[in-house]
N, C-alpha and C positions, 0 to 999 in steps of 0.2 A: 504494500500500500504506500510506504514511503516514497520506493521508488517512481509511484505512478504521480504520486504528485510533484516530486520534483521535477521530472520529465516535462508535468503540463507548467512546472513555474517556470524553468527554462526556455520551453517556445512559447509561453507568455512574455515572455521577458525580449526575445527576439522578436517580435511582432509590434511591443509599443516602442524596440528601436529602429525595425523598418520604416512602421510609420512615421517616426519622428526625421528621420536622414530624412523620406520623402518628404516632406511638408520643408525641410531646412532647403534639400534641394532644388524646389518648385520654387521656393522662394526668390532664390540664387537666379535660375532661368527667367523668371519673371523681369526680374531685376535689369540682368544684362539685356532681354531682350528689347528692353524702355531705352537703357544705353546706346545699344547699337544704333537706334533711330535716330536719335539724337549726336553721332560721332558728325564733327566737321574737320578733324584734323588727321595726322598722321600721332601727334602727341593725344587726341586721346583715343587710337584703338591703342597705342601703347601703353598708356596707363591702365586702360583695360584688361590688357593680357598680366601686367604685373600684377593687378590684385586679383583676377582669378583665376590666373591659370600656373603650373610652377614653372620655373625656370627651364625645365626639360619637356613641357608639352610637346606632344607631335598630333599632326592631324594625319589620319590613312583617310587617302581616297575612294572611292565604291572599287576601284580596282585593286585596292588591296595595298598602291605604294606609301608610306611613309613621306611626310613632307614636314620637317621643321620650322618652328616659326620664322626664321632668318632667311627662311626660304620662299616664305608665302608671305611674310607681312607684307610687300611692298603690291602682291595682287588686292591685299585687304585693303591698302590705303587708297587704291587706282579706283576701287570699286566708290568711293567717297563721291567720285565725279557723277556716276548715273543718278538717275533720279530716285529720291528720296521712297522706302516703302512707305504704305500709307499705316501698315501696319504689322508685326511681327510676334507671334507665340512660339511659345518651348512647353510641348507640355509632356510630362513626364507618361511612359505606358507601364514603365515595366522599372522597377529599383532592387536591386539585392544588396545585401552589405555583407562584407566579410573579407578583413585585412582595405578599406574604406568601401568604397561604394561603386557600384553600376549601374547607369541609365541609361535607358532605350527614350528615346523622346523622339517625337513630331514637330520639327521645326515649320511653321509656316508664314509664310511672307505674301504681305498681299501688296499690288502696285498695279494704279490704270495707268493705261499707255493708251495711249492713241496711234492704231494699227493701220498705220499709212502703207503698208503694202497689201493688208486685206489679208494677211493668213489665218484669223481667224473669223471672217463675215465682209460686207464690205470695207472698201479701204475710205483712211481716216476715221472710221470712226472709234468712239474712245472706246475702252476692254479693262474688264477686271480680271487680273491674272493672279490665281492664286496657286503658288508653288510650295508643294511639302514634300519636306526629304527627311527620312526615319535617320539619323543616327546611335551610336551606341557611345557615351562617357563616362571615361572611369573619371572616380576621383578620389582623391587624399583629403587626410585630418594633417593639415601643418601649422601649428602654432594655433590651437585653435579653434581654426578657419578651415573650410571644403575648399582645394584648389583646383579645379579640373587639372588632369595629369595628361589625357587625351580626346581626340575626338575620334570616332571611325564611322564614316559614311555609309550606311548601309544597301540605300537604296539612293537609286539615279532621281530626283526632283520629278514628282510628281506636277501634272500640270490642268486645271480647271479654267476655264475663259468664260467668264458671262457680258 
C-alpha cells in the first residue's frame, strides 16, 4: 500500500511540474512573440537572442542541417526590411520535462499583402496569408531563467490565403 501511494505522489508531483514549465513556457512564447513584432533593429533581435536563448543555441532546418546563430543572424536582421506581420503566436502542443524541457509548438504568423501577380485570386488584390510551421525546442534552467538551447523545424510552413 505504501508503495502504491508513493508511486501516485510521485506522478503527482511530475504532472503539477509539467504543468507549471508549460504555463512558464507559454509565457516565455507569448512574450517573444509581442517582441518579435515589435524588433526595428539588428541591436534588438540581438538582445533578444541574449536573454532567451544560450550562448550555444543552434536552429536545425526541416532538412535536418544545423545552422548557428552567427550564421543566420544576419538573414534575421535582412528579414526587418519586409513588411511588418500583422500578427504572430507560439503556442505550445506538446511539453515534456526531464534534464529541462521540450516543446512542440505552432508558430503562426499572419500578414496581408496585396497579391499583385494574382497567385492567389485576382491580381492586386489585398490576401491574408497565414503561415504555420510546427517546431520542436529544447530548453534549459540557467540561472534561474528557461533559455531556449535550440530550435528544430519540423514541418515546411504551412500556408492559408483568404
Amino acid at each position: 500500500m505504501n508503495v502504491v501511494l508513493l508511486v501516485l505522489a510521485l506522478l503527482s508531483t511530475a504532472a503539477v511540474d509539467e504543468f507549471s514549465v508549460r504555463w512558464e513556457l507559454q509565457a516565455l512564447y507569448d512574450e517573444a512573440s509581442q517582441a518579435t513584432l515589435q524588433f526595428t533593429s539588428g541591436s534588438d533581435v540581438d538582445l533578444f537572442h541574449e536573454v532567451f536563448c544560450t550562448p550555444d543555441w543552434v536552429y536545425v532546418d526541416v532538412g535536418g542541417t544545423p545552422h548557428a546563430w552567427r550564421d543566420i543572424r544576419g538573414t534575421v536582421v535582412a528579414a526587418l526590411a519586409a513588411p511588418r506581420p500583422a500578427s504572430m503566436t507560439q503556442i505550445i502542443r506538446e511539453v515534456s520535462v526531464r534534464d529541462g524541457a521540450a516543446a512542440t509548438i505552432d508558430q503562426t504568423i499572419v500578414r496581408t499583402i496585396v497579391d499583385e501577380e494574382g497567385r492567389y485570386g485576382p491580381p492586386a488584390a489585398s490576401r491574408t496569408v497565414v503561415e504555420t510551421t510546427t517546431f520542436r525546442d529544447e530548453w534549459v534552467m540557467v540561472e534561474g531563467r528557461w533559455r531556449m538551447k535550440s530550435r528544430r523545424q519540423v514541418t515546411e510552413p504551412r500556408l492559408r490565403v483568404y
